[in-house]
N, C-alpha and C positions, 0 to 999 in steps of 0.2 A: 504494500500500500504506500501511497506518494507520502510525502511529510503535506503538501498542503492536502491530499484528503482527509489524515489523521487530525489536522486543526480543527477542518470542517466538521468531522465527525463530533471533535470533543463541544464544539461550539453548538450542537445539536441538543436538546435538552433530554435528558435521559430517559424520559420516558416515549421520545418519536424512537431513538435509537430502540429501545426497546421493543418499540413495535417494530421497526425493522427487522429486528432479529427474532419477531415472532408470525410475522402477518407480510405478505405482499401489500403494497399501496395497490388501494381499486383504482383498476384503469379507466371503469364504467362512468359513465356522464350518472349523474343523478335524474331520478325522475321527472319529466319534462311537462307538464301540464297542458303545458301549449303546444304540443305537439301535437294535443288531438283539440286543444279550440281554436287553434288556427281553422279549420273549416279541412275536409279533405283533400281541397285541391291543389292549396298553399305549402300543406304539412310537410315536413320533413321526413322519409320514409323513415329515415335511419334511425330519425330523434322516435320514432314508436316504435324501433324494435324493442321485443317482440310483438309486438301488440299488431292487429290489425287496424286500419280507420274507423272503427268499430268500438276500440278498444276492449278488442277480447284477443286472448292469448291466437298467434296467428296459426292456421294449417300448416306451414312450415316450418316454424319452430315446434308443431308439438308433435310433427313427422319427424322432426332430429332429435327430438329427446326419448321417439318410441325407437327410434334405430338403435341411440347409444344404448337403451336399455336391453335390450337386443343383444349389442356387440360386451357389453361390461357381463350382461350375464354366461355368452358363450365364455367369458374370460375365467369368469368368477368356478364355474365347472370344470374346470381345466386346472384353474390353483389347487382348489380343494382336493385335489386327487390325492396331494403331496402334503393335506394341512395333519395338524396332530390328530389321531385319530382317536383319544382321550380327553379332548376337550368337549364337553358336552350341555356348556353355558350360551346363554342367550347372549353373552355379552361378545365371547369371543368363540364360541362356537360353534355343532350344529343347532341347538335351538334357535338360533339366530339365522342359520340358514333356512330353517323350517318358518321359524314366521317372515321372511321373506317373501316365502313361495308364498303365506298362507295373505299377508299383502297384494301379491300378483293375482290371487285368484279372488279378493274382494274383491279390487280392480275390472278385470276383466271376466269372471266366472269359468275360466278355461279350467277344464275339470283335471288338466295335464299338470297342470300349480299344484291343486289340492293334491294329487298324488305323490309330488312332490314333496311337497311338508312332511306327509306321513311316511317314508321313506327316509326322510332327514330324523324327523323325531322318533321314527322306533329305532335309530342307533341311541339317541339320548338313553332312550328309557332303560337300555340294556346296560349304560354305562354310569348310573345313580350310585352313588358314593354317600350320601347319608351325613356330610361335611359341611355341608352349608344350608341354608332354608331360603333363600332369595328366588325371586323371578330372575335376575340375571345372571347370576351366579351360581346359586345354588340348584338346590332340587328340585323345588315349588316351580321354577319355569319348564324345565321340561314336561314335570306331569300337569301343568296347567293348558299348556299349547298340545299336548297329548290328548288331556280331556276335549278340547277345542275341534281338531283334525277329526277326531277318532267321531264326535258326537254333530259334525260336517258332513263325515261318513256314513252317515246314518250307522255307527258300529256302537252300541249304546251298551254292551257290555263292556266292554273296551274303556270305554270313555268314562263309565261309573269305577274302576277299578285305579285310572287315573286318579280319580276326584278321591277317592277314597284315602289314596294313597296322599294326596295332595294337605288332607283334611288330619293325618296323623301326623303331621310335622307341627301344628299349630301347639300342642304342649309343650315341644321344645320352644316355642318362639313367647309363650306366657310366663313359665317357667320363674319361679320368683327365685330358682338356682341358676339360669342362664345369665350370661355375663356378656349375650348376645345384644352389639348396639342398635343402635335405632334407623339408621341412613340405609338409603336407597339399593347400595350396591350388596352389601352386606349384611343389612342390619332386619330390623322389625318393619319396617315402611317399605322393606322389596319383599317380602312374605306378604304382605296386606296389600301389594297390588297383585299379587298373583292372586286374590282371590277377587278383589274388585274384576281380574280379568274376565277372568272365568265367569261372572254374573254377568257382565258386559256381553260376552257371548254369547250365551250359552240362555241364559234367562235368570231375570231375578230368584232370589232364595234355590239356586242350585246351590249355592253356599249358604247356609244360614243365616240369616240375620245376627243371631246370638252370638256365631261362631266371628263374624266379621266386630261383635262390638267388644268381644274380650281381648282380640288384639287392639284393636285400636285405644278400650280401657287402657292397657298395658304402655303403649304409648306417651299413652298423655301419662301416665302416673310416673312415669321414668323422668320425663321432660320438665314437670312439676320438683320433682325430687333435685335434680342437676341444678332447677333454677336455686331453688331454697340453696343447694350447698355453695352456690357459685356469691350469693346472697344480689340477687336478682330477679328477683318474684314480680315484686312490681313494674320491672321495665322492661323484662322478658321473662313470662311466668313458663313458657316451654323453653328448653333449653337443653341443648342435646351436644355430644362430643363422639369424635372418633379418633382413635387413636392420643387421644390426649389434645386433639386440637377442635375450636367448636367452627365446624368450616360451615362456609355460607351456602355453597354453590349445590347445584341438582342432586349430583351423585353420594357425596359423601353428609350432605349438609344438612340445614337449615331448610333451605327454600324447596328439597325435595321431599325431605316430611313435610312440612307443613302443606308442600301443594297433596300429596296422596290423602292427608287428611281431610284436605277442603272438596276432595269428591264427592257428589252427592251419594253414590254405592256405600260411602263408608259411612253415612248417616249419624252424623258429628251432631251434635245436638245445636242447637243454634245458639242458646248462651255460653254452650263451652267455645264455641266458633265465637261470639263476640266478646266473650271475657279472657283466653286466654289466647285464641289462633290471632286473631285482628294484631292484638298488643305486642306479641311477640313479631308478627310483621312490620309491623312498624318498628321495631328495634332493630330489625336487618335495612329495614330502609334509611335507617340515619346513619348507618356505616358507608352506606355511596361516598364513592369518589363524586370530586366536583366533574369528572368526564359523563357522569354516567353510568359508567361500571361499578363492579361491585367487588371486596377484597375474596379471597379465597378462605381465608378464615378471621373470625371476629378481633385477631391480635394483628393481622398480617397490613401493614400500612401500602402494600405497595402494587400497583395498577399496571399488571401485568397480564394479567390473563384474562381472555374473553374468548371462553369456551363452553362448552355446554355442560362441563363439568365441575367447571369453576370460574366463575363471571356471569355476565349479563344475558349471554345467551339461556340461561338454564335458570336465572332467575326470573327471565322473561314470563315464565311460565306461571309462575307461584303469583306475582303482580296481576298476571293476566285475567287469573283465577279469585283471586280479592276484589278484582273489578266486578266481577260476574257478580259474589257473593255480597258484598257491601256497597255497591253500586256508590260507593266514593272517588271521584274523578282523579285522586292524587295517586291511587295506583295507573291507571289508562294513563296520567302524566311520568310516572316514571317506567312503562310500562314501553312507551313511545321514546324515551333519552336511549332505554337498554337499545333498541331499535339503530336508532342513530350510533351507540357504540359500534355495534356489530356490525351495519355498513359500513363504518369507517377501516375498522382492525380485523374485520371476521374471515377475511380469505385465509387461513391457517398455511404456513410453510408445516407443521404437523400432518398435513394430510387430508384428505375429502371423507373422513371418517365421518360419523356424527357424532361419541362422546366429545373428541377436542379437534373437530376438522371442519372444514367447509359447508359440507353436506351438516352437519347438527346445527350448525349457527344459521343457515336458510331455513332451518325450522320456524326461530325466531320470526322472520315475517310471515310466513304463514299461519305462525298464530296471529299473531297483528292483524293482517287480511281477514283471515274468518273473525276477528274478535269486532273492527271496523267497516270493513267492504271498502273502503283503501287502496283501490289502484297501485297509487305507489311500492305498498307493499307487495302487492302479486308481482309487482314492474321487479322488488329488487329480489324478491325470491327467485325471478327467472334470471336474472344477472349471476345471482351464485349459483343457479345449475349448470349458463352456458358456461362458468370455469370450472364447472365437474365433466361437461362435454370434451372437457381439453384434456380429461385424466391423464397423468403419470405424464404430462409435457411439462409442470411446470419447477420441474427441480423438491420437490415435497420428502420428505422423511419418510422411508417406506415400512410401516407398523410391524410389529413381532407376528401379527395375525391378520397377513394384506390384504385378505378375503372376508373376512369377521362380520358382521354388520355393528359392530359399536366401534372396530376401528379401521376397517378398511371396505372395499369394493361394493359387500352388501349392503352397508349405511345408505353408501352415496346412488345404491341403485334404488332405493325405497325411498328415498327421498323425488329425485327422480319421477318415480311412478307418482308420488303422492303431488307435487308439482301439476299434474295432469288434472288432476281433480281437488282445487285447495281447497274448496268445501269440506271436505270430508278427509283434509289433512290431521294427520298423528303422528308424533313422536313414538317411536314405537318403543315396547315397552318402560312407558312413562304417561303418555297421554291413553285417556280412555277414550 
């Protein structure tokens, strides 16, 4: 490096250098308004890609995004030949490949998906290790997306045997001897969206009502207790740690219990949702950065990360979900800054995963879009798909698990498919 680039550099404020070193600069114009009230004949075609003069997503762009998806899946079947064949989590492995498929065939009803998933998922079910209790990780997603396939199948012994199985792990996860945490990836909130799942699918009270409110009792009684020892009751009465640190973000965090709790399936009572959920969100919202973003954990001062596992992107979510529930405008306002983070920093040199890639942070606008109707936001969710069009061009860190869907190829092709119909966009295993 030259000595005057090294000045340049140091004269850079350390937090753009840091996005350098974490995020490509978007190359993308921002959303153009006038693009389509100029009148059709004036417009600029270019300034409304993708959009039609219509402003609906155009025939050829969403011809190139059925291609890619197309071309990433032949790829995606061709890695997997070679992936660990002991991996059998949602997060990084087949489960993850199975609700892919099981994605492709809401999508389209090609009954050759659904076969698919259940091909993927009965290696899961053969390879349960009894070590973990999560949707992502653990057990609970296998036999949850098991029950799902199997009961798609119309195979309804199959699918009860699942459930059944799915339904004995819930003592380990109550357990007043488990030392089992509370977060998403790990903890008691990714066991309780495997069964939120499964009612999602499947039909109300296939999980019991009863059985969903002792985990979630369990919950809040932990988060109650953290708060008390932390001596924090009143400014955050829930309060939750992993590994010794109380992180904010989707995965590990804060903002991913509290969003599994504020699902209607988990049927939170409405004073504990305003006496205790509300208060503790608003204790994660006075930790914002002046950017917008959010720290990765409540001690951590520094505005690094915007990913869907830690930052804005994943916070996006929990905000979007207080709007819904307390219909107070100061989440939908910080709900729209996370927004603004993540087109600024969110193209990830990490990769088009969706835990900390490209692909998970273009979720962020399409919850925006379905939350608003927002143009702009459909405009800039198809901005970070067309840089997932570009896959493996742009120099990206290539994941332990490049095929995975939380960190490599299946993310960024579910996203993809979900792009086609933002209606009916999900974060997958996270959003219901």
């Amino acid at each position: 490096m030259g000595e005057n680039m090294s000045k340049k550099l140091k004269l850079v404020s350390g937090t753009e250098t840091e996005m350098e070193e974490r995020a490509f600069v978007n190359p993308y114009p921002d959303w153009d308004q006038g693009a389509f009230t100029a009148g059709t004949a004036g417009a600029d075609s270019d300034a409304r890609e993708p959009f039609d003069e219509n402003g609906k997503m155009s025939d050829g762009f969403q011809k190139k995004v059925q291609n890619k998806i197309k071309d990433l899946l032949q790829q995606m079947e061709e890695g997997l030949k070679t992936a660990d064949p002991h991996d059998f989590s949602a997060y990084t492995g087949w489960t993850g490949i199975a609700l892919l498929y099981l994605q492709l065939y809401r999508m389209s009803k090609e009954p050759s998906h659904l076969q698919r998933a259940l091909d993927y998922v009965k290696r899961t079910l053969r390879n349960l290790n009894g070590r973990r209790v999560t949707f992502l990780c653990g057990d609970a997603g296998p036999l949850a997306v098991g029950a799902v396939v199997h009961h798609k199948l119309k195979n309804e012994a199959e699918s009860q045997e699942c459930l059944t199985k799915l339904l004995q792990l819930q003592r380990v996860v109550i357990s007043s001897e488990s030392d089992l945490p509370d977060e998403l990836l790990y903890g008691r909130a990714g066991y309780l969206y495997a069964l939120l799942y499964v009612n999602s699918e499947i039909g109300p009270e296939t999980v019991p009502e009863s059985t969903i409110a002792e985990v979630v009792d369990t919950i809040l009684e932990s988060g109650k207790n953290m708060s008390k020892e932390e001596k924090k009751a009143e400014r955050c009465p829930l309060l939750y740690e992993w590994h010794r640190k109380q992180y904010v973000g989707a995965a590990h965090g804060l903002a991913g219990i509290y969003y599994t709790l504020m699902q209607p399936g988990a049927k939170v009572n409405q004073e504990v949702l305003t006496e205790l959920v509300r208060p503790s969100i608003d204790y994660v919202r006075h930790k914002k950065f002046r950017s917008g973003n959010y720290p990765s954990s409540l001690s951590n001062e520094s505005d690094r990360l915007v990913h869907w596992c830690h930052g804005a992107p994943g916070v996006i979510h929990m905000l979007l979900q207080a709007y819904r529930l307390f219909k107070e405008e100061k989440y939908l306002k910080d709900a729209v800054e996370c927004g603004e983070v993540t087109w600024q920093r969110g193209l990830l040199r990490k990769g088009y995963g969706i835990c900390h890639g490209t692909a998970g942070n273009g979720y962020s606008f399409l919850s925006l879009y379905r939350q608003t109707q927002e143009k702009k936001y459909l405009y800039r969710a198809c901005k970070f798909a067309e840089w997932c069009l570009d896959y493996g061009t742009h120099g990206c860190r290539i994941p332990d698990r490049p095929y995975s869907l939380f960190e490599g190829m299946a993310g960024a092709i579910h996203y993809l498919s979900d792009l086609l119909k933002p209606e009916t966009s999900r974060f997958p295993a996270f959003d219901l």
